[in-house]
C-alpha positions as a Markdown table, in Angstrom:
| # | Residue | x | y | z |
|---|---|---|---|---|
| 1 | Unk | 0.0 | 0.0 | 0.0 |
| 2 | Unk | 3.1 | 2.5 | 1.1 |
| 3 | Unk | 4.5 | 2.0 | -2.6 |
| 4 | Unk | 1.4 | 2.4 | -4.5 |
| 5 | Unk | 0.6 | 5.4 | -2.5 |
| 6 | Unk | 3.8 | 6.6 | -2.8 |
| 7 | Unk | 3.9 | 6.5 | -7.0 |
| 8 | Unk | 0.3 | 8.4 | -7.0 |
| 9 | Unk | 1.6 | 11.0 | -4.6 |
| 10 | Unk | 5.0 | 11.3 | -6.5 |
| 11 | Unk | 2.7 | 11.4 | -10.2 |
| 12 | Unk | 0.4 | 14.0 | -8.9 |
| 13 | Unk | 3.2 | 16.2 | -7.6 |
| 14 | Unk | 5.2 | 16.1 | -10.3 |
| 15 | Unk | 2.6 | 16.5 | -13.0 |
| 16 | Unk | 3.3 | 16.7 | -16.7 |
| 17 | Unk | 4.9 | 20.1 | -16.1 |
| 18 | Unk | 7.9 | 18.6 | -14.4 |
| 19 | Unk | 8.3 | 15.2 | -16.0 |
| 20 | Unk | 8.2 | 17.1 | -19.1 |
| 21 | Unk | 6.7 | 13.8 | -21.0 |
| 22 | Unk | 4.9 | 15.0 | -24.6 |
| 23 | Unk | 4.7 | 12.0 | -27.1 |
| 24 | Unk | 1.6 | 13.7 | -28.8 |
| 25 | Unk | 4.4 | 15.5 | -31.5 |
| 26 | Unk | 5.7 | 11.7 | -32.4 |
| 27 | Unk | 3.1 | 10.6 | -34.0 |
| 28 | Unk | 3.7 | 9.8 | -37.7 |
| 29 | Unk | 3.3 | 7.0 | -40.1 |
| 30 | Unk | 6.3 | 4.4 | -38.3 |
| 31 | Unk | 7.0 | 2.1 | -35.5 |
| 32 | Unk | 7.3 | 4.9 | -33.3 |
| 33 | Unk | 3.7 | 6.1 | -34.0 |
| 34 | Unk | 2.7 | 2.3 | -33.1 |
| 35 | Unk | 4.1 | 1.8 | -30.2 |
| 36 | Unk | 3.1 | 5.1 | -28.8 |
| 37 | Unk | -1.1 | 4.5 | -30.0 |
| 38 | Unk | -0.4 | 1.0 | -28.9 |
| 39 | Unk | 1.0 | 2.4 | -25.0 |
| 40 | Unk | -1.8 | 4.8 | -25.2 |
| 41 | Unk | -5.0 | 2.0 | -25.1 |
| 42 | Unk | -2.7 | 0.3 | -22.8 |
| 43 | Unk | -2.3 | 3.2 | -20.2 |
| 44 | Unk | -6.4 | 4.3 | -20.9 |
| 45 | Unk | -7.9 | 0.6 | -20.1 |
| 46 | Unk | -5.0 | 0.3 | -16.6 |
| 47 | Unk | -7.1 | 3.3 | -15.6 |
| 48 | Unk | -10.3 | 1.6 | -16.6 |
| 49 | Unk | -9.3 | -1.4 | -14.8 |
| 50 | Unk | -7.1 | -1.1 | -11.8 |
| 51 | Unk | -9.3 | 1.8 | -9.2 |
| 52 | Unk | -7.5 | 4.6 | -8.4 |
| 53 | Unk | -5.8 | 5.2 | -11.3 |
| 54 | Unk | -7.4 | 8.1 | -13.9 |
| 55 | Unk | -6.9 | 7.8 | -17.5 |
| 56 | Unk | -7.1 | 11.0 | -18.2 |
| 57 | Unk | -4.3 | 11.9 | -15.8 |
| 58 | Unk | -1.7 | 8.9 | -17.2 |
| 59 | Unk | -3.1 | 10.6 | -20.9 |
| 60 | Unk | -2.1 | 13.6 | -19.8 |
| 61 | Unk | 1.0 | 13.0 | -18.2 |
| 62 | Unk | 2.5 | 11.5 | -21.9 |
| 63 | Unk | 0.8 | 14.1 | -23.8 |
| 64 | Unk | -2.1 | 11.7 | -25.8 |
| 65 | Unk | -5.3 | 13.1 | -24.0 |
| 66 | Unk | -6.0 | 15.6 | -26.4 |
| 67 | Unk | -5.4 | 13.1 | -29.3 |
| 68 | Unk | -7.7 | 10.6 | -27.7 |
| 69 | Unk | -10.6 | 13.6 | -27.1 |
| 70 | Unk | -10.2 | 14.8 | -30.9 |
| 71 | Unk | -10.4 | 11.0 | -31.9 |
| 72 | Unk | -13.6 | 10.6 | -29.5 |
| 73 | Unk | -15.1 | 13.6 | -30.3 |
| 74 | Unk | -16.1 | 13.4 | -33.7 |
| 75 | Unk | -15.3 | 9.4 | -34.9 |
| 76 | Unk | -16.8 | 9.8 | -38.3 |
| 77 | Unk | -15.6 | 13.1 | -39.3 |
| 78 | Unk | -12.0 | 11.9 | -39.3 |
| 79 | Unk | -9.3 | 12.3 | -41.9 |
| 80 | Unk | -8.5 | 8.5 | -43.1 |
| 81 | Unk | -5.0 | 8.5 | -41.4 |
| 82 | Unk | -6.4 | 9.3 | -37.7 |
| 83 | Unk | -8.6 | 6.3 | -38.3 |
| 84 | Unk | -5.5 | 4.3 | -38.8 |
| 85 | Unk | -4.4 | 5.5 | -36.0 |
| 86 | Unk | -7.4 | 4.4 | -34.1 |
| 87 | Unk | -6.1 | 0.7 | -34.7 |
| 88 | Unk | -3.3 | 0.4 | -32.7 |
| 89 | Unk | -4.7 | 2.6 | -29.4 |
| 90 | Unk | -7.7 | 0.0 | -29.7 |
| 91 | Unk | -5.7 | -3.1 | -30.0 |
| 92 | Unk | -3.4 | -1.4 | -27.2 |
| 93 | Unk | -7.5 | -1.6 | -25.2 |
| 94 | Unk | -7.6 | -4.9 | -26.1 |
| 95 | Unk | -4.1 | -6.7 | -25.3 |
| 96 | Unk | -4.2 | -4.2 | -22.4 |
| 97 | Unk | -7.7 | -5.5 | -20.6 |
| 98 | Unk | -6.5 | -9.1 | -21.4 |
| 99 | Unk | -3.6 | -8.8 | -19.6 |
| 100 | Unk | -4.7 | -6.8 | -17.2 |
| 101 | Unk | -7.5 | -8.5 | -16.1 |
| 102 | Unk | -5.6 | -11.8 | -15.9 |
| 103 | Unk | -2.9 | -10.3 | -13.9 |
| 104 | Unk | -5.4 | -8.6 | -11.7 |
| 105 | Unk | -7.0 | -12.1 | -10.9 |
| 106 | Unk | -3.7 | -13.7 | -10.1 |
| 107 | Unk | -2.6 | -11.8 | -7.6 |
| 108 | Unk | -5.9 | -11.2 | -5.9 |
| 109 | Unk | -6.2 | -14.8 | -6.2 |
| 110 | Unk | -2.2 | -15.4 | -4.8 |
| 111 | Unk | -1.8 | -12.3 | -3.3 |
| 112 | Unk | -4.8 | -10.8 | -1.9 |
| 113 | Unk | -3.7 | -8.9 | 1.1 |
| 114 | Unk | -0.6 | -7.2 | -1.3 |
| 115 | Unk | -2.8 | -7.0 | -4.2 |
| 116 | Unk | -6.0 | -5.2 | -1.7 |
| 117 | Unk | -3.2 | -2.8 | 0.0 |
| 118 | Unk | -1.4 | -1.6 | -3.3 |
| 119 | Unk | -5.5 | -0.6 | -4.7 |
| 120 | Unk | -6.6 | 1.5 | -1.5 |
| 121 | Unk | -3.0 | 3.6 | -1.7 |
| 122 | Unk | -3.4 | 4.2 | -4.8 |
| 123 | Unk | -7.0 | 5.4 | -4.4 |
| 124 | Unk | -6.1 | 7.6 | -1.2 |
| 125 | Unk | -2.8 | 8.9 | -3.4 |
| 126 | Unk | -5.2 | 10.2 | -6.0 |
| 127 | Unk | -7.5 | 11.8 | -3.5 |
| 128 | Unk | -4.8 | 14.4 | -3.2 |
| 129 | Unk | -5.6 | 14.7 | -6.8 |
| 130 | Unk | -9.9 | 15.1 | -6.4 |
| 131 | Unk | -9.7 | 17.3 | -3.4 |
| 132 | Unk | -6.1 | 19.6 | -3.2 |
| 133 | Unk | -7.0 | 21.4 | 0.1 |
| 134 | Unk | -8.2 | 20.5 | 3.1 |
| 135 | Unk | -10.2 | 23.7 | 4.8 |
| 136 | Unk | -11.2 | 24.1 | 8.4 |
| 137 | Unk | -14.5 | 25.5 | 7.5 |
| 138 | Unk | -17.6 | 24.1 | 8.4 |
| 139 | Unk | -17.8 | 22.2 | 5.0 |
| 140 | Unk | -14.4 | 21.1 | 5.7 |
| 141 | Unk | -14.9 | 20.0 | 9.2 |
| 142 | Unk | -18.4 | 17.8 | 8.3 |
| 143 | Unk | -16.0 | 16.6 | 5.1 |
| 144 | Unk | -13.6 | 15.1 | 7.8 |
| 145 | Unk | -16.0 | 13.8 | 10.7 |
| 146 | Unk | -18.1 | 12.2 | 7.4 |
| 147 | Unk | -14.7 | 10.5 | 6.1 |
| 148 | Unk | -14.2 | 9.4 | 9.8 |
| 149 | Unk | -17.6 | 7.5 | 10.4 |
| 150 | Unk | -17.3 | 6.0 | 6.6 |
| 151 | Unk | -14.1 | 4.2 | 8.0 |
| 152 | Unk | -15.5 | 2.9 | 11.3 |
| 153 | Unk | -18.7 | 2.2 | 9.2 |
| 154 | Unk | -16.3 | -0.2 | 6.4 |
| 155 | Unk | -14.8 | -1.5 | 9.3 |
| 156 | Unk | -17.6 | -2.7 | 11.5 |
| 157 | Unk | -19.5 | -3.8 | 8.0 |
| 158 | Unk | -16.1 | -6.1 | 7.5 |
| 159 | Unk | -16.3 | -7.3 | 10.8 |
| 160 | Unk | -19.9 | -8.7 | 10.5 |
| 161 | Unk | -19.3 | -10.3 | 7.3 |
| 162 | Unk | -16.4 | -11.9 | 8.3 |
| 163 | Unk | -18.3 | -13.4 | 11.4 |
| 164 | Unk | -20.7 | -14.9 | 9.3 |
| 165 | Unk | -18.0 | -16.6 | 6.8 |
């Protein structure tokens, strides 16, 4: 859980600004092109997949959100080449949710305890992400004290159903 909190802390802080990451200016007709389409399915079904992990951010981050928006946007008013490009990003959807979904099964299958942890950090590192500030306002405040009693609320439901298994 530390780790996987950890990486979604260290992605939101340092943003696309700071990792300077833009692939979005490498698309052309080669291998490169591939590859990058092909990563981009990849990285937009993992945040389709694994909770706590946007797509949109990890399309940000390597520049291919905008691509991906102009592609979605308006699917049958593309020139002929962006609809090649539409190819490889869906079979990157495709190998992407195979393998993911098997791998995901494994180790919640094998590793459940490792596999549960790493998912709630990295859905409490991207709640930096949702909500930036914390105020001490009365919205604030009831935010906290309502976080609070949906923890001892999980909790106490987990306890019950384990007593009955």
């Amino acid at each position: 859980m530390l780790i996987s909190f950890i990486i979604s802390i260290a992605l939101f802080v340092l943003g696309k600004e700071k990792l300077n990451i833009d692939f979005s200016n490498q698309l052309d007709s080669g291998l490169i092109s591939f590859g990058l389409l092909f990563l981009t399915g990849f990285l937009f079904i993992s945040g389709k997949i694994i909770p706590g992990i946007s797509s949109s951010f990890l399309l940000m981050l390597i520049g291919m959100y905008q691509f991906l928006l102009n592609v979605l946007n308006n699917p049958f008013g593309l020139p002929k080449n962006e609809y090649m490009q539409f190819i490889p990003f869906s079979l990157g959807v495709v190998v992407g949710a195979a393998i993911l979904i098997k791998m995901i099964r494994y180790l919640l299958k094998n590793k459940f305890s490792a596999t549960y942890s790493a998912i709630i950090g990295f859905v409490i590192g991207s709640i930096s992400a949702i909500y930036p500030g914390i105020t001490f306002d009365f919205h604030g405040i009831i935010s906290i004290i309502l976080f609070a009693l949906g923890i001892i609320l999980s909790y106490f439901i987990s306890l019950t159903t384990s007593k009955k298994h």
